[in-house]
ZAMARGU-4260 file (C-alpha; in steps of 0.2 Angstrom, whole numbers, plus 5000, padded with zeros to 4 digits):
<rodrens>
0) 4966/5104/5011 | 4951/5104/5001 | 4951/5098/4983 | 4939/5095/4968 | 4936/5077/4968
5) 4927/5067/4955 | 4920/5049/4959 | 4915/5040/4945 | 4905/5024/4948 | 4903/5010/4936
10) 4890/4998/4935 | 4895/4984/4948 | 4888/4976/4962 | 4900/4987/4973 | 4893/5003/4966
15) 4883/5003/4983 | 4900/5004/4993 | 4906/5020/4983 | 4892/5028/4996 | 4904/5024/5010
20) 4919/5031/5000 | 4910/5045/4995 | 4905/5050/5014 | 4925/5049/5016 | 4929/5061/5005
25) 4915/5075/5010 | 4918/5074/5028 | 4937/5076/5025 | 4932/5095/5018 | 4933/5088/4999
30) 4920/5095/4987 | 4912/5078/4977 | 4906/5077/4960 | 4899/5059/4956 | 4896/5054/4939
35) 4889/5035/4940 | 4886/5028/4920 | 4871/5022/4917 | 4873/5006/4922 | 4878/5011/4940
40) 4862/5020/4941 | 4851/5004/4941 | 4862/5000/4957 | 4860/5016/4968 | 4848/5029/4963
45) 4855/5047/4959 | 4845/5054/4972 | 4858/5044/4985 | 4873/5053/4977 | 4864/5069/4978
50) 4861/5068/4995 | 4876/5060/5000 | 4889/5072/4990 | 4877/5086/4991 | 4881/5095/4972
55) 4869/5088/4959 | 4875/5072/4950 | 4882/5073/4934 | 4871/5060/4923 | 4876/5061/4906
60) 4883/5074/4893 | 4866/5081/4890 | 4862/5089/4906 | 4868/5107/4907 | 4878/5106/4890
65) 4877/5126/4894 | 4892/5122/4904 | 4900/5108/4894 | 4902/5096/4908 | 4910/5083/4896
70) 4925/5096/4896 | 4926/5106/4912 | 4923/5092/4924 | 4939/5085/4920 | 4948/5101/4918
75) 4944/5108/4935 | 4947/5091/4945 | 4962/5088/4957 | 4957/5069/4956 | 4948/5058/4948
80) 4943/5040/4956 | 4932/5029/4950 | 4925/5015/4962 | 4920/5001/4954 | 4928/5003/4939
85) 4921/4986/4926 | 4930/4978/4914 | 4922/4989/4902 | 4927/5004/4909 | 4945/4999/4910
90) 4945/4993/4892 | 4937/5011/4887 | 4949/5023/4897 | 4965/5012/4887 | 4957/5013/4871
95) 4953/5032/4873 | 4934/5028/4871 | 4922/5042/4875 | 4904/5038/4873 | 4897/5044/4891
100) 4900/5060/4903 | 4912/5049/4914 | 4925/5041/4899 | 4921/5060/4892 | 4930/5066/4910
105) 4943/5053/4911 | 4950/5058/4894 | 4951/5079/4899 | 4958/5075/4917 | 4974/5081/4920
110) 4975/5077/4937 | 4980/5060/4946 | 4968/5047/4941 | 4966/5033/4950 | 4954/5017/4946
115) 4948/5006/4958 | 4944/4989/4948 | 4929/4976/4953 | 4925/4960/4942 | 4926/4944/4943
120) 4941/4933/4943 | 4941/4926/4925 | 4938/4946/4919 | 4952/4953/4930 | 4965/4939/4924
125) 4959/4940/4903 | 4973/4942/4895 | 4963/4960/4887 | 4962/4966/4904 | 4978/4963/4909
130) 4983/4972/4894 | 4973/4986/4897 | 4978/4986/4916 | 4997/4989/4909 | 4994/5004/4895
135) 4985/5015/4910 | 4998/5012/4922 | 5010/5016/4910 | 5002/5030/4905 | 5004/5035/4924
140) 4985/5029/4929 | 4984/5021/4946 | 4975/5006/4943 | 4975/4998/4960 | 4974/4978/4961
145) 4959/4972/4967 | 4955/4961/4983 | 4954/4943/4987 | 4936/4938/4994 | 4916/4934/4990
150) 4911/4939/4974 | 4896/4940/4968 | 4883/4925/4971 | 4898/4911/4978 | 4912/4914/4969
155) 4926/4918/4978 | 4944/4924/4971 | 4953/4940/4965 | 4942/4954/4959 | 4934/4962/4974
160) 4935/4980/4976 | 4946/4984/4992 | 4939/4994/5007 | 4931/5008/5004 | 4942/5016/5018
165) 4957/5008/5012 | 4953/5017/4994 | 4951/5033/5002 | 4970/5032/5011 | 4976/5030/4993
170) 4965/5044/4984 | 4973/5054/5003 | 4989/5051/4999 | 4991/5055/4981 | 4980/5072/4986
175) 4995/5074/4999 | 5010/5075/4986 | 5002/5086/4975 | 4991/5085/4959 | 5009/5088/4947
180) 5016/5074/4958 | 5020/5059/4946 | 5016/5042/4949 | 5035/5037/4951 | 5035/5020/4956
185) 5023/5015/4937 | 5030/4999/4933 | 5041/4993/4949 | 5037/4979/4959 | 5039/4985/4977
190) 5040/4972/4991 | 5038/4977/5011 | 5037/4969/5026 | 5027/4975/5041 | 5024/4968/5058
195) 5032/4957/5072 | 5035/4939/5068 | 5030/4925/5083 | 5040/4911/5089 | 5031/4896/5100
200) 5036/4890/5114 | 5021/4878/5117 | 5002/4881/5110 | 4997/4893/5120 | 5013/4905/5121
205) 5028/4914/5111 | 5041/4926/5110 | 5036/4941/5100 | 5036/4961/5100 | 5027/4975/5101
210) 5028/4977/5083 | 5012/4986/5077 | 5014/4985/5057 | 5011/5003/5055 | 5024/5010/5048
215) 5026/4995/5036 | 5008/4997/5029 | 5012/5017/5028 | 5026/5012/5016 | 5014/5000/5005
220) 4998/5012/5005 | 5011/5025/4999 | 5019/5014/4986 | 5002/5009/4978 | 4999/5029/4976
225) 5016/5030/4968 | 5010/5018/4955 | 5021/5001/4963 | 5013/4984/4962 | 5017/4981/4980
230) 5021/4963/4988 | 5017/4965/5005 | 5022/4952/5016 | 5014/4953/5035 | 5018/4944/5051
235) 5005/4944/5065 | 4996/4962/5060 | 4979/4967/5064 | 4976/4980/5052 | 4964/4983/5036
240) 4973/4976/5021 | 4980/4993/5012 | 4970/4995/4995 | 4980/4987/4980 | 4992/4978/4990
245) 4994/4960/4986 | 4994/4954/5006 | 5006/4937/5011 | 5001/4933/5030 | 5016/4925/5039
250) 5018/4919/5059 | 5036/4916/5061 | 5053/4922/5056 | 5056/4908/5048 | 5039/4909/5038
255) 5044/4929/5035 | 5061/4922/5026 | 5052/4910/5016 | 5038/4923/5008 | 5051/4937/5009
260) 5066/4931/4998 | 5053/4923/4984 | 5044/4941/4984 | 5062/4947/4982 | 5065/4939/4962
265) 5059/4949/4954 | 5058/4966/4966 | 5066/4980/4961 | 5063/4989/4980 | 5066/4979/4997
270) 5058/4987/5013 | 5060/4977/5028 | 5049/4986/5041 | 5046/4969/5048 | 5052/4965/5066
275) 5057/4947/5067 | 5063/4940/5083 | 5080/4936/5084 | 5077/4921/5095 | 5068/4905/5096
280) 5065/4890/5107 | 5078/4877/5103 | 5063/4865/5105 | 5044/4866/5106 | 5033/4861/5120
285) 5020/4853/5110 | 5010/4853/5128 | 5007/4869/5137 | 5022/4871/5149 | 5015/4870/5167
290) 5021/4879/5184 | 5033/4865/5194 | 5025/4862/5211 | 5043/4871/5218 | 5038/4886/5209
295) 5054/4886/5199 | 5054/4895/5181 | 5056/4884/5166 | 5075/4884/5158 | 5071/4888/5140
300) 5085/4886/5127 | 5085/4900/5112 | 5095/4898/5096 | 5096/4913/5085 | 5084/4915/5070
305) 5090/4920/5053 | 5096/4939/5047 | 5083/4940/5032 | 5091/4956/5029 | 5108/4951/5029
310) 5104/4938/5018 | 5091/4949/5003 | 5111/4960/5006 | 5121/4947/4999 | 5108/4942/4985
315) 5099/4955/4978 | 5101/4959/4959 | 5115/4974/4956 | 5097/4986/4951 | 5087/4981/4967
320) 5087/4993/4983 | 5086/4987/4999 | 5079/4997/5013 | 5082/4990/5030 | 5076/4998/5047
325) 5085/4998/5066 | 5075/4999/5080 | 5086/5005/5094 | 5091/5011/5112 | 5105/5020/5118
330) 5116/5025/5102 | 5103/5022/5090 | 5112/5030/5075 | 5130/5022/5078 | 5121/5005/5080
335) 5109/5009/5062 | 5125/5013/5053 | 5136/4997/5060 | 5119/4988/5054 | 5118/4997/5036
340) 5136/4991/5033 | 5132/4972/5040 | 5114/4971/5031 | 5122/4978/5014 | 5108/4989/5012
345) 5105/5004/5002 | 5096/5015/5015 | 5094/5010/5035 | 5079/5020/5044 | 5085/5021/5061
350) 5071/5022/5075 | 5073/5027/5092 | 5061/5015/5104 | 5057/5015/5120 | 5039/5018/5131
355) 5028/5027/5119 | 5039/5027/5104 | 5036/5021/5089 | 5026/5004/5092 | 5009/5008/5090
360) 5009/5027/5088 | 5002/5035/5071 | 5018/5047/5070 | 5036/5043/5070 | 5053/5051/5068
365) 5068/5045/5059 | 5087/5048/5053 | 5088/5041/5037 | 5110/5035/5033 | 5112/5031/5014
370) 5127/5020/5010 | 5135/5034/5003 | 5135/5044/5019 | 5122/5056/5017 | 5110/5059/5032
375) 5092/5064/5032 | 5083/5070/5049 | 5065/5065/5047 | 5054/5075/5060 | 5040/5067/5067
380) 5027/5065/5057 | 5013/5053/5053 | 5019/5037/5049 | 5012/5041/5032 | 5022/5056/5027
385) 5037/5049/5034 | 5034/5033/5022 | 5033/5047/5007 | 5050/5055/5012 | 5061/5037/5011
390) 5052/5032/4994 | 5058/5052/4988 | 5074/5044/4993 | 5072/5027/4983 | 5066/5036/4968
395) 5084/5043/4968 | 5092/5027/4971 | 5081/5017/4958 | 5087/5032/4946 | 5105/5025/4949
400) 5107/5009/4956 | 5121/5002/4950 | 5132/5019/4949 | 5129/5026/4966 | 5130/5009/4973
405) 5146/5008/4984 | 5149/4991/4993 | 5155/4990/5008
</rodrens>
């Protein structure tokens, strides 16, 4: 799918990473307009956009007034992204301020708009940013939380602008539902988990699983796109933090439980695409475990691990979904609904696993059980999609929590 995209770049230090965002778009098929402020122009040239976009760059409201590009860029876009956004632009586009061709185009879009902050710490957490950081996401903006890093010169902290690629899968995903999709999730704190949780037997070796993480990060790139500020807590996962998620990193299950039920307060949404083990060593070896010279294999003694599902079940808030998953063999979808009615969850998303399924793969297929006893088939699809189709189905449930709550 092909769509009019306009990339606005204010004047940060990151402005040179938009170049890597803008190649994103254009090799994807998407026709780019970038319209830097003035300031980003002192950090990479308009000749670079031009090159790099190949469609002339939209400088200021003065060029081509013959086709009133203060209007008609933002009436003909399907998104609008503007990577770095500065405190400055944040505080214009919440305060309706129009002084330049890019706050002149934020104002006539009508399409998703979704800002990709970078500033330094103190800016990001000023009281006025934060302020102006709430009236766009009410206003169904997606403002999307910055990272955690180097700044500029040595500071270090919250405020970086996340990975360009990262960006892009959020900009993808909201192009994917549609330009009249609304950002549902504005103003709900989503918390998810994702990977597989390690327990050690000695310091060089545990009990894990093949968890990937995948399918848990689909669920939070998806959410930021939705609007959620998204929580997402993961266990031993080697991906690319997903833009705009605030990113908890956790080892074992015990460590999972912890950062899961304080994430959990204040949710209003639960997802727990995590795999923690279900076992661990009664004891730790704090030496490695050697061979015996008889060849015998060690006796190891496992105790069961906490059900952090079960537990978020019997606490969660009367409003809060909770989302659980069942991987399975043999009768997958009679073992996901026992689970559902054990876990007190909302919604189970029951996977089928085995060799080349599910761990590690991009796509995946699922039967979605509500609580109430409705059934949705998922086909496979990318992991992405899929993560799209069960927050169609929390949207619903956040509609009505309490009412179409029925405990077991």
């Amino acid at each position: 799918m092909s769509a009019r995209i306009i990339l606005g770049v204010g004047g940060g230090i990151a402005a040179y990473k938009a170049c890597e965002l803008l190649r994103l778009f254009t090799e994807s098929g998407h026709q780019v307009r970038v319209v830097p402020t003035a300031a980003a122009l002192r950090f990479v040239g308009a000749p670079t956009w031009a090159a790099l976009s190949g469609q002339p760059v939209a400088e200021d409201v003065w060029s081509d007034v013959h086709e009133v590009p203060h209007v008609r860029l933002g009436q003909q876009a399907d998104l609008v992204v503007v990577a770095p956004t500065t405190a400055d632009l944040l505080a214009k586009a919440a305060q309706g301020i129009a002084d330049d061709l890019l706050t002149n185009t934020l104002l006539t879009a009508r399409c998703p708009v979704v800002l990709a902050p970078a500033m330094h710490t103190e800016m990001w957490e000023h009281p006025a940013t934060v302020d102006n950081v709430a009236t766009l996401r009410r206003r169904g903006v997606r403002v999307i939380e910055p990272a955690v890093g180097r700044l500029t010169g040595v500071d270090t902290g919250k405020g970086r602008l996340p990975d360009p690629a990262e960006i892009f899968a959020i900009a993808r995903r909201t192009l994917v539902r549609g330009i009249d999709a609304p950002a549902d999730l504005t103003g709900r704190h989503v918390v998810v988990t994702a990977g597989g949780t390690r327990e050690p037997l000695d310091p060089v070796r545990f009990l894990g699983n093949r968890s990937s993480g995948k399918q848990g990060y689909a669920f939070a790139r998806a959410a930021v796109a939705r609007g959620a500020r998204v929580t997402l807590v993961s266990a031993n996962v080697a991906l690319p933090d997903p833009a705009g998620a605030d990113v908890i990193r956790v080892g074992t299950t015990s460590e999972l439980r912890e950062a899961t039920l304080k994430a959990a307060v204040d949710a209003d949404v639960v997802v727990m695409a995590a795999a923690p083990a279900d076992f661990r060593p009664a004891t730790y070896a704090t030496g490695k475990i050697k061979k015996s010279d008889d060849g015998a294999a060690p006796i190891i003694e496992l105790v069961t691990n906490p059900d952090i599902a079960a537990e978020l079940g019997q606490r969660r808030r009367p409003d809060q979904v909770l989302v659980v998953f069942a991987a399975e063999t043999g009768d997958a979808e009679a073992n996901g609904r026992a689970k559902l009615v054990r876990k007190r969850a909302d919604l189970i998303v029951i996977n089928e696993v085995g060799p080349d399924k599910v761990f590690g793969a991009d796509t995946n297929a699922a039967t979605v059980v509500d609580v109430d006893g409705s059934v949705n088939r998922l086909p496979e699809q990318s992991k992405e999609d899929l993560a799209d189709e069960v927050w169609d189905l929390v949207v619903v449930r956040l509609a009505g929590a309490s009412s179409l709550r029925v405990d077991p």
